[in-house]
N, C-alpha and C positions, 0 to 999 in steps of 0.2 A: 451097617446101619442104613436103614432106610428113611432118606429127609427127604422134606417137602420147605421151599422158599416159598413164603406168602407174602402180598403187599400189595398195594395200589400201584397202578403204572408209575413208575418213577419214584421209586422208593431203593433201589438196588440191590433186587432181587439176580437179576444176572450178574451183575458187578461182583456180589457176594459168590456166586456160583462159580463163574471163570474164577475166582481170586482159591475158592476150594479147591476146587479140579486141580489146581496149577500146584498150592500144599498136599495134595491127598490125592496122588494122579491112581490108586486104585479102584477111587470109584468112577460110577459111569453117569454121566452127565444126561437128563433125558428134559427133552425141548420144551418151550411151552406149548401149551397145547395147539392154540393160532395158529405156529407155523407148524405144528406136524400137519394140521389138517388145510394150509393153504399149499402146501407141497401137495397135498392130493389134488389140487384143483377145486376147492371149497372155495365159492364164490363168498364173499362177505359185503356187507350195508358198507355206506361211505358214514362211519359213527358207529355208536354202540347200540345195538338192539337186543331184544329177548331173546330172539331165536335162534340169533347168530350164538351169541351168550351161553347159549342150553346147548348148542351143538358141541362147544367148546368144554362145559360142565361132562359131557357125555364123554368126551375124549380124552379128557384130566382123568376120569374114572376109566375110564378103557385103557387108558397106558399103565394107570397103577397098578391093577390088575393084573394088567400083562404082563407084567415083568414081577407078580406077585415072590418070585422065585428068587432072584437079583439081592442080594445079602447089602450090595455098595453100593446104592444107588442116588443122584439128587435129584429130584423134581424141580423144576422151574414150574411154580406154582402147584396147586393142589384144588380140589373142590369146595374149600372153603372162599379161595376168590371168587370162582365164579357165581357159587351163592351170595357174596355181598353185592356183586357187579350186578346178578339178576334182582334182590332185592333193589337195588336205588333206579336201574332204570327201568322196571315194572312200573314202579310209581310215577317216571316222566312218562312212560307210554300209557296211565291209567287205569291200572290195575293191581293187583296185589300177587305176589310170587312165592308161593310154597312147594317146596319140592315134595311129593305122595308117590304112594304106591311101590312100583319097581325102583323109580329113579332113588326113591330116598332109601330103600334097604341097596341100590349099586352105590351111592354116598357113603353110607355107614361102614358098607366092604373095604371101598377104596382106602378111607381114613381111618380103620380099623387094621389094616396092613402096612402103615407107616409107625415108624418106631420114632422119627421128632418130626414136629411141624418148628418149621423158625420162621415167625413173623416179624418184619419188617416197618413199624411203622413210617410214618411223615415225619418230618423233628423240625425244628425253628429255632435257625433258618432253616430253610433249603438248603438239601447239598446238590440239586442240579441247579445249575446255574444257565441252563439255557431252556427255553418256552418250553414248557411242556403243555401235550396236547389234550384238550378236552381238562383245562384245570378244575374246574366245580366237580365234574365226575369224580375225579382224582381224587378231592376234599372228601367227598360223600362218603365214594366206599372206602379211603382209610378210616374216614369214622364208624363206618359201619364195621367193618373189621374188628376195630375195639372194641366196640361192645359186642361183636360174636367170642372175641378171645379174651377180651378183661372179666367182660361182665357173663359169659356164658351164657347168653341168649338165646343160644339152639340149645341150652342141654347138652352138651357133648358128654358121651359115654366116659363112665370114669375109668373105662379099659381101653379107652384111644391112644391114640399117638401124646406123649407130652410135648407140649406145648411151650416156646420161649420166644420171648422177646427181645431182638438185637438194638444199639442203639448204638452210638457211637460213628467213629472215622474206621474207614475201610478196614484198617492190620486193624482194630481192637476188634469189631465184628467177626474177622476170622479168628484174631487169636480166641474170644473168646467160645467158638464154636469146636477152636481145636481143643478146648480144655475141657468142654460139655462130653466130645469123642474121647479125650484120654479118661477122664473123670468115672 
């Protein structure tokens, strides 16, 4: 099966990943997008900017892609973050953020060749318990997120990837993602 971890920084998207990999050592673990492309030597902004953002949207769809073949694989993240992240901070840099043209038919590929997206919300309380960085960002795109996945706000194709929401303490999150796989 081919999944995708979605969420806002600090929501335990990796957490959830390493705890997979470690039950389910047949599949192959593949990076966020950030650090494939800061291993190349991608300079990036001190914060979050657009461009850096769309480099990283390009690169989530360039891995997905790339390993379009890979039957077991997880994503650390997918291009639905980065379109929430380009959403909220377009509008702190003043302007509005729509993905057109090539970019949105390489979007609809990438997320058209995953078999579950598993979203991650915020929950209350926190389960990190130490500073997380850029917190209002964080707040923004978990909201945004929900209503790209509660409320289907892009539209997503009814022949996409399905879609779930984890909640809970770390074993229930896996267990419940192993009964989604046995299921």
């Amino acid at each position: 099966m081919r999944i995708a971890v979605t969420g806002t920084h600090g929501s335990g998207k990796t957490t959830l990943i390493d705890d997979f990999i470690a039950a389910y050592p047949g599949y192959e673990h593949e990076q966020e997008p950030y650090w494939a492309l800061a291993q190349l030597g991608t300079p990036f902004a001190d914060g979050a900017t657009s461009a850096d953002l769309e480099e990283q949207l390009d690169q989530s769809c360039g891995m997905i892609l790339a390993s379009a073949a890979s039957p077991d694989i997880v994503y650390d993240r997918c291009p639905l973050d980065f379109i929430a992240y380009l959403e909220v901070v377009a509008v702190q840099e003043g302007f509005e953020w729509t993905p057109s043209g090539k970019l949105l038919g390489r979007i609809e590929k990438a997320l058209g060749s995953l078999d579950l997206v598993v979203f991650l919300p915020l929950s209350r309380p926190d389960e990190i318990d130490v500073a997380i960085e850029l917190p209002r960002l964080r707040s923004k795109v978990d909201a945004r997120l929900k209503a790209i996945i509660r409320d289907d706000e892009l539209g997503l194709p009814e022949d996409g990837p399905n879609i779930i929401e984890l909640r809970g303490t770390r074993s229930e999150r896996l267990a419940r993602l192993g009964a989604i796989l046995a299921g």
